[in-house]
matplotlib code that plots the C-alpha trace (Angstrom):
import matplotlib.pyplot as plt

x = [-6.3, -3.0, -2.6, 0.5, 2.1, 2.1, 3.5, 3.5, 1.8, 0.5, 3.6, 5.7, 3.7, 4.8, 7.2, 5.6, 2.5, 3.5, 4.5, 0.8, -0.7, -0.1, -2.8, -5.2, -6.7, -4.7, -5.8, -3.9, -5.0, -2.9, -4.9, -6.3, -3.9, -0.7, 0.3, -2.4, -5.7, -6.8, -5.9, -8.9, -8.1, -9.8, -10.8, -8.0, -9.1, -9.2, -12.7, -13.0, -9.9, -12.0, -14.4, -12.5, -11.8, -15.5, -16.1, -13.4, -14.9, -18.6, -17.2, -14.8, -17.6, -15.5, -17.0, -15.2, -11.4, -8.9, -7.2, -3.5, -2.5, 1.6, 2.3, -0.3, -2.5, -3.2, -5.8, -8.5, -7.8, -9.0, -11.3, -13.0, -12.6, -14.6, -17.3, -17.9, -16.5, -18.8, -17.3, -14.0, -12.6, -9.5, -6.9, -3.2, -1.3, 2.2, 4.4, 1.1, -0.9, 0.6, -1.2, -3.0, -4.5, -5.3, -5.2, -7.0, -5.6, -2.8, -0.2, 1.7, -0.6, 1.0, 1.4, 3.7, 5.8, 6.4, 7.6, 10.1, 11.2, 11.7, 15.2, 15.6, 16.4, 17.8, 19.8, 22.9, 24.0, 21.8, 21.8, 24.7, 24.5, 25.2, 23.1, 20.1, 21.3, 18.7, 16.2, 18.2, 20.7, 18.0, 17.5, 20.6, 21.7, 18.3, 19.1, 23.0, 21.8, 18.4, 19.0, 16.1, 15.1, 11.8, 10.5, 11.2, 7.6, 7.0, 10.4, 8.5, 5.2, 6.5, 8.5, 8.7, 10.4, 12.5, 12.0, 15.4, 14.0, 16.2, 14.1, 13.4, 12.1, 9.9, 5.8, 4.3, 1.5, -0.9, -2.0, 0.7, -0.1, -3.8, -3.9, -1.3, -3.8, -7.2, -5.8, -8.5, -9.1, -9.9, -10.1, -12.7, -11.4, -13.9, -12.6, -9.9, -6.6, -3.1, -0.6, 3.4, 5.8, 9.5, 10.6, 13.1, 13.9, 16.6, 19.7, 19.7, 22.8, 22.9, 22.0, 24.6, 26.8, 25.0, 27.2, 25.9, 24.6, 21.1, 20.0, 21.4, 19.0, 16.4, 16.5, 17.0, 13.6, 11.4, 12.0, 10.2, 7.7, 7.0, 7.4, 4.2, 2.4, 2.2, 1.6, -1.5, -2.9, -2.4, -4.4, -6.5, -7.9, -9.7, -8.2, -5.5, -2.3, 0.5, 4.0, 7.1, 9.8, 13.1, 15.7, 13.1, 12.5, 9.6, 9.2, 8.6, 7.7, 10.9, 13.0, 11.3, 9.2, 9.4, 8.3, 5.6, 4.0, 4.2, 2.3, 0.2, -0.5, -1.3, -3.5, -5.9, -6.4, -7.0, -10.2, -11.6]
y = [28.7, 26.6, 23.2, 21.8, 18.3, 15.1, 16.3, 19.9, 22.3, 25.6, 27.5, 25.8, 28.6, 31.5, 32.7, 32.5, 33.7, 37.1, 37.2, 36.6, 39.1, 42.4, 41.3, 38.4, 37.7, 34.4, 31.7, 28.6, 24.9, 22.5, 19.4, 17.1, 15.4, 17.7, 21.6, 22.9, 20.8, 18.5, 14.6, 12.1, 8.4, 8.4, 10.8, 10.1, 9.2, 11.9, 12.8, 13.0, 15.5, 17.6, 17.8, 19.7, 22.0, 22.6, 23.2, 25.6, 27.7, 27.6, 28.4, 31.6, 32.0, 31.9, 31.9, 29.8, 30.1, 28.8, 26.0, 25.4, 22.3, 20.9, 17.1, 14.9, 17.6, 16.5, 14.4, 17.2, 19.1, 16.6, 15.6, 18.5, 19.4, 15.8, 16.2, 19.9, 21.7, 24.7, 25.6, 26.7, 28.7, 26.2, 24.4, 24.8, 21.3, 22.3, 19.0, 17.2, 16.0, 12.4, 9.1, 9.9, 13.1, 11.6, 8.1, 7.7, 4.1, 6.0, 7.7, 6.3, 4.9, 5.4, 2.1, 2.1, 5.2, 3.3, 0.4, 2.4, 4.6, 2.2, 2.4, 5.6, 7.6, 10.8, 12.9, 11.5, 13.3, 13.2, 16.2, 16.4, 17.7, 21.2, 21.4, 21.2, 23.7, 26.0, 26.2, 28.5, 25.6, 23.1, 25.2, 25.6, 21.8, 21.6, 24.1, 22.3, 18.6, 19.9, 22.9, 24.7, 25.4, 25.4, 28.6, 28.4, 28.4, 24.9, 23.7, 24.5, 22.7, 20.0, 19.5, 20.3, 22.8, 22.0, 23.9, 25.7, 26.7, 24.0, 21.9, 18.2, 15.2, 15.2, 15.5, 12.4, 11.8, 9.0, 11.0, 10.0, 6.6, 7.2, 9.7, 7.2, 4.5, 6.4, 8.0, 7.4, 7.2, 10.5, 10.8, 13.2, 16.8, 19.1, 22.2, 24.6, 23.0, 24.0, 21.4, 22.1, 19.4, 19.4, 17.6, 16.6, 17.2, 19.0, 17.1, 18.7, 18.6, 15.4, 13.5, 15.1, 13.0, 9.3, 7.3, 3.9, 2.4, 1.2, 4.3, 6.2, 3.8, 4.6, 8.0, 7.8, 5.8, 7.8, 10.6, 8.4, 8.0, 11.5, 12.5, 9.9, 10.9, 14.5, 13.6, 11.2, 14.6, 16.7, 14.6, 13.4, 16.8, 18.9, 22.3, 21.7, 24.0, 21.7, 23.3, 21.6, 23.0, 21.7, 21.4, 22.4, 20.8, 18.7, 22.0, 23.8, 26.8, 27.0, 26.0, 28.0, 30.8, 33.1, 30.5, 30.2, 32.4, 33.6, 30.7, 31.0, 34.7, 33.8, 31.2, 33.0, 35.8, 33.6, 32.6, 35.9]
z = [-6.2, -5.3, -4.6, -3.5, -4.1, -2.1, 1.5, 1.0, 1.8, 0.6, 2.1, -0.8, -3.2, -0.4, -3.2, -6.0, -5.0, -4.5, -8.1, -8.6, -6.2, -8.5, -11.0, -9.0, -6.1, -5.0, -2.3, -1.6, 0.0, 2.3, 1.6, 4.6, 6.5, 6.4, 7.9, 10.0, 8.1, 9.7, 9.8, 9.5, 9.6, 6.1, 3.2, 1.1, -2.2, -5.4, -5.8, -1.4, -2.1, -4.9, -2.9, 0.0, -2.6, -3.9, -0.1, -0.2, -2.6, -1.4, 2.0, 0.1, -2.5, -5.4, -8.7, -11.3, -10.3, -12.3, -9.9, -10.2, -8.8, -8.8, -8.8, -7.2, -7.0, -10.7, -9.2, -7.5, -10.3, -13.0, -10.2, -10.4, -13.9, -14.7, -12.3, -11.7, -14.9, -13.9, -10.8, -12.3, -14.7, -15.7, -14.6, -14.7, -13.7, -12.7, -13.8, -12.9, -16.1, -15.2, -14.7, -11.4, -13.0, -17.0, -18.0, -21.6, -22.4, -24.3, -22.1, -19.2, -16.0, -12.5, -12.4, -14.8, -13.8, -10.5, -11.7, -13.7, -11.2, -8.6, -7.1, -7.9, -4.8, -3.7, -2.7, -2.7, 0.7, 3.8, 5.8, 8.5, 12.2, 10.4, 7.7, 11.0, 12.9, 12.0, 9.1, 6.9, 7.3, 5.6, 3.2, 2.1, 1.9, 0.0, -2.3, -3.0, -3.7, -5.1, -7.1, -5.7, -1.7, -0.7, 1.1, 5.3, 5.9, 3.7, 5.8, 9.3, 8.3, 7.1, 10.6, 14.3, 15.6, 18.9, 21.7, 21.2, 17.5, 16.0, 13.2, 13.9, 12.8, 9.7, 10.8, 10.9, 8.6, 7.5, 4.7, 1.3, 1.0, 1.5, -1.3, -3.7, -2.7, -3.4, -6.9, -9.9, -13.3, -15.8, -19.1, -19.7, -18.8, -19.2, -18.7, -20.4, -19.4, -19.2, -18.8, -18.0, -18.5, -17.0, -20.3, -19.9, -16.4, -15.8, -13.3, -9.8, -8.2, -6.7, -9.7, -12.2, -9.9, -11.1, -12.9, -12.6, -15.9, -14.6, -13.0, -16.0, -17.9, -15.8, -16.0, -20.2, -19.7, -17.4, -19.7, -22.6, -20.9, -19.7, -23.6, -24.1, -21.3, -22.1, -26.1, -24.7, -22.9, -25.5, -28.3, -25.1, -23.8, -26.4, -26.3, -24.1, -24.0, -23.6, -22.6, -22.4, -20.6, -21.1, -17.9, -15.6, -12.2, -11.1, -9.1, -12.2, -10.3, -8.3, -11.1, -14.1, -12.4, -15.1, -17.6, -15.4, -14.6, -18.4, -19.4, -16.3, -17.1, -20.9, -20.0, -17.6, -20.6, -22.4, -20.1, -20.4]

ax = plt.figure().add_subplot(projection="3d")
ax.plot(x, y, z, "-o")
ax.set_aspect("equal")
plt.show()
């Protein structure tokens, strides 16, 4: 079961998935508020989000999948693998064992990622009047600034199509600073646990091109901290498989599939 990250959608997997396909049965979630689900005024914090994914599986009775959640979606997995171990057969967190997702005292806390990632913004280049002419267009100035391009299905959820089939403006959504807001606690992970680190991150495109001292600072220091965060869950969660996977992107999927899905593959034999 796939969970994307803050303001994806499952489409973002549509790639990857397939590679997945040949040897499991494989389901994928857009969370409340974003794509095609639904968007409540409230509902946003982590264990409300677990629990659309419980309801998930009664509704697809599932028995014990192993969840595979990327960035924020850290949260319903540790969610669930605090409160409801017994529904699932692991969880893999995709660049997403960070402070909203385990927080033992130890590591880093979100709190202070944010505070030492603030300022730090990118791409350097906002898309012209060409790179919107169409959605292969998007994709393609996402893949120069970004080093990887999301599939064209995640680039039509996330925004609405004109009636000429141009893409427009970004969808609207109330959803991302709900879910920052309603982030909580875990320390006690209770289930077998994979954890994949982008350590260090590799330098898309656009910020090979920093050059300023602070940022370059900035950058030297979010990398500490990721190094301490992904120490703190590997002496934090008994039995945890911690990978690190140097130059990869948050993306870790896009940017390192093979890696991936090797560990992925490993991982869920391991299960058995």
């Amino acid at each position: 079961m796939l969970l994307a990250g803050l303001g994806n959608t499952a489409h973002v997997f549509d790639d990857f998935a397939i590679k997945l396909v040949r040897d499991y049965h494989v389901y994928g979630i857009t969370r409340r508020g974003f794509g095609a689900s639904s968007v409540p005024a409230s509902g946003y914090d982590s264990d409300r989000l677990g629990d659309d994914v419980l309801a998930v599986l009664d509704e697809l009775a599932l028995a014990r999948p192993v969840l595979v959640g990327h960035s924020i979606a850290g949260t319903e997995l540790s969610s669930i693998a605090s409160r409801r171990p017994e529904r699932i057969a692991g969880v893999v967190y995709l660049d997403a064992a960070y402070g909203y997702a385990f927080d033992d005292g130890k590591g880093v806390s979100m709190e202070e990622m944010q505070k030492a990632t603030a300022g730090v913004n990118g791409p350097s280049r906002p898309p012209g009047p060409a790179d919107i002419v169409s959605f292969e267009a998007v994709r393609a100035w996402f893949l120069s600034e970004n080093g990887i391009a999301y599939p064209e299905a995640e680039l039509r959820a996330g925004s609405v199509t004109q009636p000429d089939g141009r893409p427009g403006p970004p969808r609207q959504s109330p959803a991302s600073p709900a879910i920052s807001a309603g982030t909580q606690k875990y320390s006690a992970i209770r289930a077998p646990a994979l954890a994949i680190f982008a350590l260090p991150h590799g330098l898309s495109p656009w910020m090979k091109g920093i050059t300023d001292p602070k940022l370059l600072e900035v950058r030297d220091q979010v990398e500490l901290l990721v190094a301490k965060q992904a120490k703190a869950f590997e002496e934090g969660v008994p039995g945890a498989r911690v990978v690190r996977l140097a130059n990869a992107d948050h993306y870790v999927f896009l940017s390192n599939e093979a890696d991936v899905l090797r560990e992925m593959r490993a991982f869920v034999a391991s299960l058995r």
